[in-house]
C-alpha positions as CSV (number, residue, x, y, z in Angstrom):
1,X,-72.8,1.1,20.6
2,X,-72.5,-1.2,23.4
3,X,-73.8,-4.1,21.3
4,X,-70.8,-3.7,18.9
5,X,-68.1,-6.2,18.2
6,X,-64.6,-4.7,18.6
7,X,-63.6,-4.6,15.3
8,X,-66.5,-2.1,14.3
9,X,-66.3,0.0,17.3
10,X,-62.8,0.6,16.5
11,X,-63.9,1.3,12.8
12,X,-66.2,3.7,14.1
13,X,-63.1,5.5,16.1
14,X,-60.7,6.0,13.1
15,X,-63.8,7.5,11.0
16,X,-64.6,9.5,14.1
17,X,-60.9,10.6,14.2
18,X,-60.4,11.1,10.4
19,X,-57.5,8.8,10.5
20,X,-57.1,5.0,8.4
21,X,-59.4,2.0,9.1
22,X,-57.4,-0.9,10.6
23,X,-55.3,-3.1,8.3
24,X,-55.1,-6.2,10.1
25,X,-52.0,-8.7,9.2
26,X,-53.0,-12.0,9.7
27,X,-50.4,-15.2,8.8
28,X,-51.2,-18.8,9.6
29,X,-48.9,-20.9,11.1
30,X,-49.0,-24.6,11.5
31,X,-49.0,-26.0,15.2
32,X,-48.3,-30.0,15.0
33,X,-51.4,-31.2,13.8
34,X,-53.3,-28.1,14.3
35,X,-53.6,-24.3,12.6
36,X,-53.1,-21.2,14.4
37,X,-53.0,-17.4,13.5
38,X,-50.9,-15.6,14.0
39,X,-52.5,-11.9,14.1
40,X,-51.0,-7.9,14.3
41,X,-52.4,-4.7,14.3
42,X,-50.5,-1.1,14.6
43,X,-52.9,1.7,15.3
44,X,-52.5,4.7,17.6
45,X,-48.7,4.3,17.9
46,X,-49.0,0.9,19.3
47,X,-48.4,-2.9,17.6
48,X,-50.5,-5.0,19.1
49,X,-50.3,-8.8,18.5
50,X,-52.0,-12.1,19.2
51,X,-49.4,-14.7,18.8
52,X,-52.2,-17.9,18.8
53,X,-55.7,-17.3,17.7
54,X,-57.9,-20.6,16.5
55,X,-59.0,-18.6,13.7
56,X,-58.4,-15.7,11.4
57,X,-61.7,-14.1,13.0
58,X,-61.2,-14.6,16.5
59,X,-57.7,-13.0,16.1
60,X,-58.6,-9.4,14.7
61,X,-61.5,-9.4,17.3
62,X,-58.9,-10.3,20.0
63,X,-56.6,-7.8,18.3
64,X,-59.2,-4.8,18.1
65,X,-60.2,-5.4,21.7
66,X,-56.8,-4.6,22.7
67,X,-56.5,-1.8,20.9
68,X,-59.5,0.5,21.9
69,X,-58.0,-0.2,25.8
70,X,-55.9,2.8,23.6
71,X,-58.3,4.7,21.7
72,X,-59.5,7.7,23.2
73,X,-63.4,7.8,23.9
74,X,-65.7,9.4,22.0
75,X,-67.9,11.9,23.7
76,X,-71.2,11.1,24.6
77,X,-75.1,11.9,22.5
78,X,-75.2,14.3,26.0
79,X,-71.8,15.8,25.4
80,X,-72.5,16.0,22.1
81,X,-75.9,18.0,22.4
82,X,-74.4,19.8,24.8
83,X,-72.0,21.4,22.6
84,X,-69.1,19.1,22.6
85,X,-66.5,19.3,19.5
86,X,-66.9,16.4,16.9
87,X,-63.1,16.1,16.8
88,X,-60.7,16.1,19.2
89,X,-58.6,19.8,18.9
90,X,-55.4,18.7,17.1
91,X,-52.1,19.7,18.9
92,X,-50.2,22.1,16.6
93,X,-46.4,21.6,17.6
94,X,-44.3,24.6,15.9
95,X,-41.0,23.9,15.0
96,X,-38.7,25.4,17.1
97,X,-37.1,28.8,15.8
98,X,-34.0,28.7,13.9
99,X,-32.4,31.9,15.4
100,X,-33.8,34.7,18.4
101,X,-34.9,37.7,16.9
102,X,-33.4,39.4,20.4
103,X,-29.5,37.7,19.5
104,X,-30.2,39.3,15.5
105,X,-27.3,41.9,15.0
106,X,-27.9,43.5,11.6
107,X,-25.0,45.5,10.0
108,X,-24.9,49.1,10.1
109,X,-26.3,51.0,7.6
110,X,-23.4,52.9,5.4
111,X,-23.0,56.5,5.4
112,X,-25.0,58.5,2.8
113,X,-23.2,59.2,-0.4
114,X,-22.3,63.0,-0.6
115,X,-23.5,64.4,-4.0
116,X,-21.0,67.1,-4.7
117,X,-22.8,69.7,-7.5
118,X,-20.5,71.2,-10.2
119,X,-20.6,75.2,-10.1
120,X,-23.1,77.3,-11.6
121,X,-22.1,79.0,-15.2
122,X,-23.4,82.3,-14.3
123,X,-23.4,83.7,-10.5
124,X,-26.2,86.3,-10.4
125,X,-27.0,88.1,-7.2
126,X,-29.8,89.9,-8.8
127,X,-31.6,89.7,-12.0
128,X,-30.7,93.1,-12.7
129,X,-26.8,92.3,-13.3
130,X,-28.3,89.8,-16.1
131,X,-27.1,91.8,-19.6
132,X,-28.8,90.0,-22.1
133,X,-27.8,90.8,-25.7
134,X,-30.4,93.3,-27.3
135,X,-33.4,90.9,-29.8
136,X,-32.3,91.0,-33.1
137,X,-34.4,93.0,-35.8
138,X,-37.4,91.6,-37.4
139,X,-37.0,90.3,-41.1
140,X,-38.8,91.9,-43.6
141,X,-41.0,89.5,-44.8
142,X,-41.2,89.8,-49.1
143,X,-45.1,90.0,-49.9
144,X,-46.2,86.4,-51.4
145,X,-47.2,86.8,-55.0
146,X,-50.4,85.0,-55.5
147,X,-51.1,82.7,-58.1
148,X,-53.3,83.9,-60.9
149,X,-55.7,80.9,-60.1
150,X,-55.8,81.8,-56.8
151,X,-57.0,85.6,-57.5
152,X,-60.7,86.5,-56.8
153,X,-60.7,87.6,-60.5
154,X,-60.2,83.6,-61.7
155,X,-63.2,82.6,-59.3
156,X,-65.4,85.3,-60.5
157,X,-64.7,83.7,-64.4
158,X,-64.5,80.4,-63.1
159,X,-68.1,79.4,-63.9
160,X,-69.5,78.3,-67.4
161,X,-70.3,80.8,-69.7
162,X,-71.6,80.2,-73.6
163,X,-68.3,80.5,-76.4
164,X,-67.4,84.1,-77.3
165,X,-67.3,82.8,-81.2
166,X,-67.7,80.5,-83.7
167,X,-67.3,76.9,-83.2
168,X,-64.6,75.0,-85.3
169,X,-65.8,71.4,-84.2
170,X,-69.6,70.3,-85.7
171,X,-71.2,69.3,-82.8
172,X,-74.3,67.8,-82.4
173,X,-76.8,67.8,-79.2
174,X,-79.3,64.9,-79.4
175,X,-82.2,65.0,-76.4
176,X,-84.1,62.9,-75.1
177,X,-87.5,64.8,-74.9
178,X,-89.8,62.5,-73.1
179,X,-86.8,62.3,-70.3
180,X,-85.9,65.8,-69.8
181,X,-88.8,67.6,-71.3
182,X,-87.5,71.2,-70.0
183,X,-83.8,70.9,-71.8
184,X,-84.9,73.0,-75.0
185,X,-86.4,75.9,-72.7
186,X,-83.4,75.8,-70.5
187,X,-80.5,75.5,-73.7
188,X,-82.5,78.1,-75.8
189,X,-80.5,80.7,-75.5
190,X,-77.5,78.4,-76.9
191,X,-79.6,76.9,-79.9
192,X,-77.9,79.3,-82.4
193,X,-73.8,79.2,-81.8
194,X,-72.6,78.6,-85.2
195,X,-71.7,74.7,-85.4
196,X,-73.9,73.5,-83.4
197,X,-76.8,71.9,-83.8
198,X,-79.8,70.5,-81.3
199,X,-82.0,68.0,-81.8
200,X,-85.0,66.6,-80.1
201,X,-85.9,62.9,-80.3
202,X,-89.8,62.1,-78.9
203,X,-93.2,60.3,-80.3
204,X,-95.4,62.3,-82.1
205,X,-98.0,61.2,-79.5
206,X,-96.1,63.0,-76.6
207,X,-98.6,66.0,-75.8
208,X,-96.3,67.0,-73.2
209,X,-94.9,70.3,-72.4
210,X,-91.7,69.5,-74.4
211,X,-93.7,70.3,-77.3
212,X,-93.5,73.9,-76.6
213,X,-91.6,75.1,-80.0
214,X,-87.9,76.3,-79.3
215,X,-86.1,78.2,-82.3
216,X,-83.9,76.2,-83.6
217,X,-84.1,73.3,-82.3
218,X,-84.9,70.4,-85.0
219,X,-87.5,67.4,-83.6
220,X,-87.0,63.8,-84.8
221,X,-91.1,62.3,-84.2
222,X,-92.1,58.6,-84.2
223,X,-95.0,57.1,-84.8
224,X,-94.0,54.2,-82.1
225,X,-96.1,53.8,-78.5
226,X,-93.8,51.4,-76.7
227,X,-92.1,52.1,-73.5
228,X,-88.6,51.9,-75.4
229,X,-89.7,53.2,-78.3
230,X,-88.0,56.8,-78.1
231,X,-84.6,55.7,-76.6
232,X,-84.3,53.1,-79.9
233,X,-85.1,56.1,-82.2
234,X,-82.8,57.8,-80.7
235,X,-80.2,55.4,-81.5
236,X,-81.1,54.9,-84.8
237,X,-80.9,58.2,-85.4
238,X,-77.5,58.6,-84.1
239,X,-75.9,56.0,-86.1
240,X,-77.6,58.0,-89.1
241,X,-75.3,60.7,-88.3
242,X,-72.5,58.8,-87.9
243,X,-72.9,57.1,-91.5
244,X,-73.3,60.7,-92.7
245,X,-69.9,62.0,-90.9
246,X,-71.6,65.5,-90.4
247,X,-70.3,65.9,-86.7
248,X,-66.9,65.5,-84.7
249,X,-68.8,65.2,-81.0
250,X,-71.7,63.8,-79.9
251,X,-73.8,65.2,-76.8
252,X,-76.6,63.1,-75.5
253,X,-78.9,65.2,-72.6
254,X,-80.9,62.0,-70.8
255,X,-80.7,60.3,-67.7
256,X,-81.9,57.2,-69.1
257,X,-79.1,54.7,-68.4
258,X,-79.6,53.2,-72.6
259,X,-77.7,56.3,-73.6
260,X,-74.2,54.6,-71.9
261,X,-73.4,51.8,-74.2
262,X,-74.5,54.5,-77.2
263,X,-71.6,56.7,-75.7
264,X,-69.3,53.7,-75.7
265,X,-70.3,52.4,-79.2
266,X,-70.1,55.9,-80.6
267,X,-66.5,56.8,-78.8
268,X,-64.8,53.1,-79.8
269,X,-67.1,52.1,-83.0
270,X,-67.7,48.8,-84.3
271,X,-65.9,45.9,-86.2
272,X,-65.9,46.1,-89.5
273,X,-65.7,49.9,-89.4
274,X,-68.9,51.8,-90.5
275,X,-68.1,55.0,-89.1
276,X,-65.0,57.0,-88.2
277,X,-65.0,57.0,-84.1
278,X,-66.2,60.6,-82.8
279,X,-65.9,61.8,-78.8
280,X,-68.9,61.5,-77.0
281,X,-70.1,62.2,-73.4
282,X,-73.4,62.2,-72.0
283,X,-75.3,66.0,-70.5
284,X,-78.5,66.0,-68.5
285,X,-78.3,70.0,-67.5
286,X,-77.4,73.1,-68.9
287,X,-73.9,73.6,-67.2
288,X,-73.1,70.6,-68.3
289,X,-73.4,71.6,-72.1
290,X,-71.7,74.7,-71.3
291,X,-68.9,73.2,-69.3
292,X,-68.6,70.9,-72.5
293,X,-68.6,73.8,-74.8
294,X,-66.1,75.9,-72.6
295,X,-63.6,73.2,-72.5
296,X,-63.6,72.9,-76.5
297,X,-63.3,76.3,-76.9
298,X,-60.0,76.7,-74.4
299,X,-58.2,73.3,-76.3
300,X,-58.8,75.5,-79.9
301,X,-56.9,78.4,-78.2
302,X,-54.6,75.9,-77.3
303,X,-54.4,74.5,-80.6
304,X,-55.6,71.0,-79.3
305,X,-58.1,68.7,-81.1
């Protein structure tokens, strides 16, 4: 550090202190024949100046010379190992108190507010001077009548049961054997109410169980093998008694989904008109037939078609 011109030792001061490097002002100034510089410097609260320097160089090292005569010294590699502070600790002046907190003089709190309460209503010394009026009679409650559909006697009719006489619709059953093979069995006690009349579409090369013979019930046979070959002659057949007219509904037991647009067709017709449109719906159990059966039989007492 000794080896140092003045202008980087005092360089290395203002880093050391945290503060701005020098900003020298230098200004030429003609002296008869000759030039001269004219050089300044304020650091550490201090302008220093060098009124004649014969050149711009030799003035700021002049200049900074000066000014470390009032920089403070940094400590030493020994003060520093030692445990000496890197910085210098900064004098905090405090600003000096606007008022003494012993001269303070704080108003007087005001009085509390006196909270006057209004009278009581009733003055009671005891509960037992307390005459309360006597309760007031219960009401006799009238019994609630109960809705005939509400009776145990509706629920106990409420579920399907075969018509108690004869049909005045024609109504025609149509199943699909190879789908619900166990329809006639279950219906067979159903097969003879006047008006109505079951039929059981299937190949004659079905050697299943559906071939078990029911009473009454009439099988349409193909000779056909294909995989569709029962649900189209079942269709056919269908629109064969619709160009005949003998029937005023139409039930179809599947649960092939083919049997929907036959519903549809069979319910709306077709353009031109071939057939007179007939109600239609689709069964695949047998409270569904007699749910079917026991609505028809309540719109005739109704007089409803």
């Amino acid at each position: 550090m000794s080896h140092q011109n003045p202008k980087s030792k005092l360089n290395e001061i203002c880093m050391y202190l945290k503060i701005a490097l020098p900003q020298y002002i230098s200004k030429p100034i003609a002296k008869g024949d000759e030039l001269v510089w004219h050089v300044s410097l304020t650091i550490f609260g201090k302008k220093i100046t060098v009124p004649e320097a014969s050149s711009k160089k030799e003035g700021e090292q002049r200049v900074a010379e000066i000014a470390l005569g009032y920089a403070p010294n940094l400590p030493s590699k020994k003060q520093l190992l030692a445990g000496a502070p890197l910085l210098p600790p900064k004098k905090v002046i405090l600003p000096p108190p606007v008022f003494s907190t012993n001269e303070l003089e704080l108003p007087p709190l005001p009085p509390p507010k006196r909270v006057v309460l209004p009278p009581p209503v009733i003055s009671l010394r005891s509960l037992d001077e307390l005459e309360l009026p006597p309760p007031p009679p219960p009401e006799e409650i009238p019994p609630k009548k109960i809705s005939p559909l509400l009776s145990p006697k509706f629920f106990e009719a409420s579920a399907p049961t075969a018509p108690t006489k004869k049909m005045s619709k024609r109504i025609a059953v149509i199943i699909d054997l190879e789908n619900l093979p166990k329809f006639p069995k279950d219906i067979e006690d159903l097969v003879g109410i006047p008006n109505l009349d079951v039929y059981a579409v299937c190949s004659s090369h079905y050697h299943g169980e559906a071939f078990a013979e029911v009473n009454g019930v009439k099988k349409i046979l193909h000779p056909a093998l294909g995989a569709n070959a029962s649900d189209l002659c079942m269709t056919m057949f269908v629109g064969a008694l619709l160009a005949k007219g003998d029937y005023d509904e139409y039930l179809l037991a599947s649960r092939d989904k083919f049997v929907t647009p036959v519903v549809e067709i069979i319910r709306y017709g077709v353009e031109p008109s071939e057939w007179e449109p007939k109600s239609a719906h689709i069964i695949s159990t047998r409270e569904h037939l007699l749910k079917r059966l026991e609505r028809l039989e309540r719109l005739e007492k109704l007089g409803i078609e």
